[in-house]
C-alpha distance (Angstrom), angle and dihedral (degrees) to the residues before:
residue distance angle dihedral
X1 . . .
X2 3.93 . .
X3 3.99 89.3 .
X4 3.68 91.8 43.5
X5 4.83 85.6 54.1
X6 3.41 84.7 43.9
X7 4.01 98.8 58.6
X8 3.86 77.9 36.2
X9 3.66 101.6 60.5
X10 4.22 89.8 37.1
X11 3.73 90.0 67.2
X12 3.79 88.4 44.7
X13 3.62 100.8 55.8
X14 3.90 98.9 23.2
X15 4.16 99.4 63.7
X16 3.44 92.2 -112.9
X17 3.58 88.9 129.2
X18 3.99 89.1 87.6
X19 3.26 91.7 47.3
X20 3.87 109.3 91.7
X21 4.08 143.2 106.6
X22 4.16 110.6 -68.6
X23 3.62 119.0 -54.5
X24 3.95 97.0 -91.9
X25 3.98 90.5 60.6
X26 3.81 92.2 52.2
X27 3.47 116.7 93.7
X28 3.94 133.1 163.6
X29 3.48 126.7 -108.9
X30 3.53 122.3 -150.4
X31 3.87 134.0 -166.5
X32 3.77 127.3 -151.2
X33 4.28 102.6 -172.7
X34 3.76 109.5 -153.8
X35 3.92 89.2 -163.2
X36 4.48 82.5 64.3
X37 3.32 103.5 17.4
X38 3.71 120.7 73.1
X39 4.15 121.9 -125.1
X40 3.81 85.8 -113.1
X41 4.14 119.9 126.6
X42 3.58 87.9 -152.3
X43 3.88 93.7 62.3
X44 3.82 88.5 41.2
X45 4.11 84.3 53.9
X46 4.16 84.7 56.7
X47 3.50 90.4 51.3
X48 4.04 93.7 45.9
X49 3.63 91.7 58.2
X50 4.36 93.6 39.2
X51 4.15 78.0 60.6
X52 3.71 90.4 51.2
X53 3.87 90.7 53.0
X54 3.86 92.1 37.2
X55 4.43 85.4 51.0
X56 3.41 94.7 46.3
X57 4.07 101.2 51.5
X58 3.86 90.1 41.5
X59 3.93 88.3 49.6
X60 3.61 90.9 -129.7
X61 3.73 126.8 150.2
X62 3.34 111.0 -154.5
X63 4.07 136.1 47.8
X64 4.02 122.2 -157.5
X65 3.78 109.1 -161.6
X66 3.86 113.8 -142.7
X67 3.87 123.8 -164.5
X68 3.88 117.7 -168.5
X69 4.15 120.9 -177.2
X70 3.71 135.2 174.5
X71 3.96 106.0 -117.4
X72 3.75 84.2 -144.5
X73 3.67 98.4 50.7
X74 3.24 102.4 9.1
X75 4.08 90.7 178.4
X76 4.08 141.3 40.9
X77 3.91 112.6 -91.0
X78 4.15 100.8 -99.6
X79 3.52 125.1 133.2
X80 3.76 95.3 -131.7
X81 4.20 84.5 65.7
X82 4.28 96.6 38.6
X83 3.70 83.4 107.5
X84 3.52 97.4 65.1
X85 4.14 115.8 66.3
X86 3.74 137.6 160.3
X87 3.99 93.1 -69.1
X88 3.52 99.6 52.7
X89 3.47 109.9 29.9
X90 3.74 97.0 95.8
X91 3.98 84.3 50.2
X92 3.82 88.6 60.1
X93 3.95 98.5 35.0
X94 3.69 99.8 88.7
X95 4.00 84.8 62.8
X96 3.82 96.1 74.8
X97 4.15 94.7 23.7
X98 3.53 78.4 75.8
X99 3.58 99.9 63.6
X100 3.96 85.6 62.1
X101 3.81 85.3 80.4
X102 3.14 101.3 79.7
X103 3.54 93.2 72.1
X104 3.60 118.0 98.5
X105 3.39 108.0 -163.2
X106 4.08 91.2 44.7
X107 3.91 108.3 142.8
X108 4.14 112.4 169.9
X109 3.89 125.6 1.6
X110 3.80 113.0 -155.0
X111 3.81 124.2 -174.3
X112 3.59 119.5 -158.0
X113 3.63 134.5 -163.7
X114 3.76 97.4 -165.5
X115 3.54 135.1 48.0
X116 3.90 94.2 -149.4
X117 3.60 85.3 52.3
X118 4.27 94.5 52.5
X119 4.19 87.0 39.9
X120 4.32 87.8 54.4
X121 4.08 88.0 43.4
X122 3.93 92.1 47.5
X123 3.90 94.1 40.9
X124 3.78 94.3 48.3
X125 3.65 96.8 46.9
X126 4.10 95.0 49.4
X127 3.97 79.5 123.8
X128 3.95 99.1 70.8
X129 3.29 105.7 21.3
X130 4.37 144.7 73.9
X131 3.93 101.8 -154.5
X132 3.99 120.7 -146.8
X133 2.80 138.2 -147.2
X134 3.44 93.6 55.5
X135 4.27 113.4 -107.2
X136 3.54 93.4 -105.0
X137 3.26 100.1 53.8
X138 4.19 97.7 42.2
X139 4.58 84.0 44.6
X140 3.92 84.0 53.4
X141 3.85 94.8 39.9
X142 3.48 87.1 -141.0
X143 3.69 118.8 176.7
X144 3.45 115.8 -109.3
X145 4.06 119.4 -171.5
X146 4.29 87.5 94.8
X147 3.96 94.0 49.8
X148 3.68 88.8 37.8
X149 4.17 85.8 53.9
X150 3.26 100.3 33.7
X151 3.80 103.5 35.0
X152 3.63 120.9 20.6
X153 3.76 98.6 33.1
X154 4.00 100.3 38.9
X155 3.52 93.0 40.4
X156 4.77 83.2 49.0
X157 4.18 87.8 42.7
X158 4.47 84.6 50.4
X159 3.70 92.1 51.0
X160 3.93 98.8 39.9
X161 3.78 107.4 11.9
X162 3.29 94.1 -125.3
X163 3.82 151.2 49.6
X164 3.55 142.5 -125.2
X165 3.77 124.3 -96.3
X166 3.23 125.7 -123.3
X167 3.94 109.2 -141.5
X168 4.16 138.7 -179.3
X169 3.67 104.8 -106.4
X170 3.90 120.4 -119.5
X171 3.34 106.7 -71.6
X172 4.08 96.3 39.2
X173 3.90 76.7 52.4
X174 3.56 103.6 53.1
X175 3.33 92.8 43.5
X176 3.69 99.2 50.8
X177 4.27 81.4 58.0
X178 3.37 98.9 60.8
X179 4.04 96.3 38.3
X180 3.75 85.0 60.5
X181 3.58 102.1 37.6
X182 3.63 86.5 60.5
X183 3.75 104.8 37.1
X184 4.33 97.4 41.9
X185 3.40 98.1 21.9
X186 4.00 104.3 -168.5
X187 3.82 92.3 -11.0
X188 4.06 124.1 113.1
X189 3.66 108.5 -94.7
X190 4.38 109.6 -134.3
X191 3.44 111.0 176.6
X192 3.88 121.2 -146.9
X193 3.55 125.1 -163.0
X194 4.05 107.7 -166.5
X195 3.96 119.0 -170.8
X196 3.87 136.5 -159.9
X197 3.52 118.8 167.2
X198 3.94 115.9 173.2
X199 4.01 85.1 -154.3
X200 3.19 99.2 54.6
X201 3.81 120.9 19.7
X202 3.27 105.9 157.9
X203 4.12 92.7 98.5
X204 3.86 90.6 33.0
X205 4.32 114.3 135.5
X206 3.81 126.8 -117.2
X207 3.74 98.9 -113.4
X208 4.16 90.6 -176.5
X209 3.82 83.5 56.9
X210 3.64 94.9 51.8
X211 3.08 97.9 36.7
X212 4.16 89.1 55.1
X213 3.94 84.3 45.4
X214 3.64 98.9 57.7
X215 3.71 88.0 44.4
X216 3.74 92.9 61.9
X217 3.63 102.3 49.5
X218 4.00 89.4 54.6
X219 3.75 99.3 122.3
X220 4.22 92.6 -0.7
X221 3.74 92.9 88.1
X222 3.59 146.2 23.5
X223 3.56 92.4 -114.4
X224 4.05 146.6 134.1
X225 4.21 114.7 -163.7
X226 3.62 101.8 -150.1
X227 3.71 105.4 -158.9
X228 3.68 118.3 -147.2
X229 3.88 123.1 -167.4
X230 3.88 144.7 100.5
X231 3.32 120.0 -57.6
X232 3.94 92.4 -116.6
X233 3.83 86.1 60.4
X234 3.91 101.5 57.0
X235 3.65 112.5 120.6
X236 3.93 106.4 -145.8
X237 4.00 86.1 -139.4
X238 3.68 92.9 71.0
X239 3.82 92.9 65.7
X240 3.33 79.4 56.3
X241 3.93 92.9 68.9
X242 3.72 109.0 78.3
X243 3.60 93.7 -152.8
X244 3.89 85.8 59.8
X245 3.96 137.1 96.0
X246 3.50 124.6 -175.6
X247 3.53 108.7 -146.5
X248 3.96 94.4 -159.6
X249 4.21 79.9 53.6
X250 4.10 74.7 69.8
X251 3.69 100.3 48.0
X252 3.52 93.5 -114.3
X253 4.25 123.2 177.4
X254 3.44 119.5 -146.9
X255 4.13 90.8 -96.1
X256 3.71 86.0 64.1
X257 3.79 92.5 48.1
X258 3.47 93.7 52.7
X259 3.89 88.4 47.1
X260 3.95 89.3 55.3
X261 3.86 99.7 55.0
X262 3.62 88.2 40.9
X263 4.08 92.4 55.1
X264 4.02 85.3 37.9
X265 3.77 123.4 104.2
X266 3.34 98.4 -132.4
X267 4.36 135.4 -4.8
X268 3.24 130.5 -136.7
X269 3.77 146.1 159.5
X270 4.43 129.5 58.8
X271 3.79 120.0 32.9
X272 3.58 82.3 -132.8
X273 4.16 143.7 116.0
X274 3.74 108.8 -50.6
X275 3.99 94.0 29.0
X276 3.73 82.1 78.9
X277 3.69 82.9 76.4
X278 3.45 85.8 69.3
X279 3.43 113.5 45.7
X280 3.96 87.0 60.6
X281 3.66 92.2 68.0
X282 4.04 143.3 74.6
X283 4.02 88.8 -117.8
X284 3.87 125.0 109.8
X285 3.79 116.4 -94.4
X286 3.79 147.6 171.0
X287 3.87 124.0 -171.0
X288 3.85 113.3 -173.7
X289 3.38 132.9 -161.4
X290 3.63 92.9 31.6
X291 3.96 130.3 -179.7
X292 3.37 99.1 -165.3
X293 3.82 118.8 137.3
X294 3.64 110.3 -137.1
X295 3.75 101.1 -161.3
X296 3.60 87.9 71.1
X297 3.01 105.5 56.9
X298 3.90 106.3 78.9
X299 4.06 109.1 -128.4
X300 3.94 100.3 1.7
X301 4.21 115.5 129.5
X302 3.64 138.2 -141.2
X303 3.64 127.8 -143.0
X304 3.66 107.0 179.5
X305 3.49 108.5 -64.8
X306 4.15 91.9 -6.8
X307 3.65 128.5 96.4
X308 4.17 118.8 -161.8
X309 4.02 99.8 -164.8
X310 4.42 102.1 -135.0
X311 3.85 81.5 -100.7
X312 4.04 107.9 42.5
X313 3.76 123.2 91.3
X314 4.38 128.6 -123.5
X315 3.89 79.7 -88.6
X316 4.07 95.7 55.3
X317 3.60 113.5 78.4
X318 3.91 146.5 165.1
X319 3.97 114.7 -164.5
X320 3.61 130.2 -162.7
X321 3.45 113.3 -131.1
X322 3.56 153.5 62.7
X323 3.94 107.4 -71.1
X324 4.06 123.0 -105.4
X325 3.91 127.7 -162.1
X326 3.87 78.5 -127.2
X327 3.79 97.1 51.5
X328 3.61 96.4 39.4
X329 3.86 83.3 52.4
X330 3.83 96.1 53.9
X331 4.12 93.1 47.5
X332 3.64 93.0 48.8
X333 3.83 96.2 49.1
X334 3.92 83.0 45.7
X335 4.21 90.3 56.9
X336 3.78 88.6 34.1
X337 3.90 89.4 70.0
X338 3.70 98.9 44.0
X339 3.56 86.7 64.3
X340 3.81 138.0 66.7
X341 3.75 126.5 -147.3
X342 3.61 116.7 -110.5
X343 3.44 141.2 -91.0
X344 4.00 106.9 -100.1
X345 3.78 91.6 -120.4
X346 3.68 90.5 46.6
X347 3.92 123.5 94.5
X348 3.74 119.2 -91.6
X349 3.68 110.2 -97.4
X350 3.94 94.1 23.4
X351 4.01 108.8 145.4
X352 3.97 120.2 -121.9
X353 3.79 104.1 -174.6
């Protein structure tokens, strides 16, 4: 492991970095640490779109995707992840692989169950490929969502005004189409992502307030709630909202999910996981209940209890506070005029600013 950081930190310092086979043969290489990184798709999702950036300066095509874990802790001590241990975590993996596939320049995925064996891979392959995150920060294991944030996307959105998006790839896409097609017909497509987590409940939705939401719009608006969640967090009163489809009532994965609220018109619902999905797009959103810190994130504004991230629109928002049929009301009528209703031929859920 030591030789392998040493070769490592060489190429860092030495320039070699320019120094590879012709641009179409480089690619990027990017490590996600389970022993720094949490076992959470929406912090995956963050460090999806940090490759984007990372491709796009480099003028690289391609992104390889490599996951490392400690057999004998294969996860970072949090409460939210004490259900997950060295003889199930391979059982739960393929839950948050998924969330890779929204990439669209992903190449190779490579999972590896030993850090020596990633730092011998990454050393002896200097030739063909640019390496993020940096080597300090992976030797550290630092965490990286805030200097993602607040440092390599603010300081990408300064230079170019905007960001990349982070998008299903073709067959998530496609697929996503003909789902809603056949489940909302002509209607606007909102997707809602609902959370309750016994563990950690601090972030967990209102489902009474939802539930008294959804019922209200039934023949207000043109509109299907697609509700996106685990199966253990289904309320059995949302089937009872016409205007409602459980997505988990489809045996959707997470892939699918993800394909949903990026085919939807607008998101709404948990600042949680998947939602991230959202935020790093030009559609109309509103996360409640959120945690986030504002002061670190770099040229983001509060108004009252609303948080504009330095790269979201009037019509992107994260609220703190608990969710009320009343406030859920008011931010969906705010979204529902930014937005036009399609063109008949168009697909359902298809913005018209």
């Amino acid at each position: 492991m030591a030789a392998g950081l040493v070769r490592w930190n060489f190429r860092a310092f030495s320039g070699l970095a320019a120094v590879s086979n012709s641009a179409d043969e480089r690619r990027l290489l990017v490590i996600y640490d389970f022993a720094s990184q949490p076992f959470s798709i929406g912090d995956i999702l963050v460090i999806q779109e940090a490759s984007l950036v990372v491709r796009q300066a480099a003028g690289i095509d391609r992104v390889d995707l490599a996951f490392v874990y400690d057999p004998a802790s294969p996860v970072i001590p949090d409460p939210a992840f004490a259900h997950i241990n060295p003889e199930n975590f391979l059982w739960h993996l393929p839950t948050v692989l998924q969330a890779a596939q929204v990439n669209p320049y992903l190449g190779s995925v490579f999972l590896f169950d030993s850090h020596r064996r990633l730092d011998e891979f990454a050393s002896g392959n200097l030739h063909r490929y640019d390496i993020w995150p940096p080597l300090s920060q992976y030797a550290s294991r630092e965490y990286l969502y805030y200097s993602v944030m607040s440092e390599l996307l603010f300081d990408h959105f300064n230079r170019e005004q905007s960001l990349p998006r982070l998008e299903s790839r073709g067959p998530a896409k496609n697929w996503a189409k003909t789902f809603l097609k056949r489940v909302a017909g002509s209607d606007v497509v909102v997707t809602v992502q609902l959370r309750k987590n016994p563990v950690n409940p601090e972030r967990d939705s209102d489902y009474a307030s939802w539930i008294s939401f959804f019922n209200s719009c039934q023949g207000r608006y043109p509109v299907k709630f697609v509700v996106i969640c685990s199966q253990q967090e289904v309320d059995p009163g949302l089937r009872q909202c016409s205007n409602v489809i459980v997505a988990k009532d489809h045996w959707t994965s997470v892939e699918q999910d993800l394909a949903l609220i990026n085919a939807a018109a607008m998101h709404m619902g948990a600042s949680s996981g998947p939602g991230m999905l959202a935020i790093f797009s030009d559609k109309p959103y509103c996360l409640f209940n959120t945690d986030v810190q504002v002061h670190r994130y770099r040229g983001s504004t509060q108004d009252g209890n609303r948080v504009t991230l330095y790269f979201g629109s009037p019509t992107q928002s994260l609220l703190f506070g608990a969710e009320t049929a009343d406030v859920i009301a008011f931010e969906f009528e705010r979204m529902w005029k930014s937005i036009a209703r399609s063109h008949a031929d168009d697909d359902p859920g298809t913005i018209k600013a």
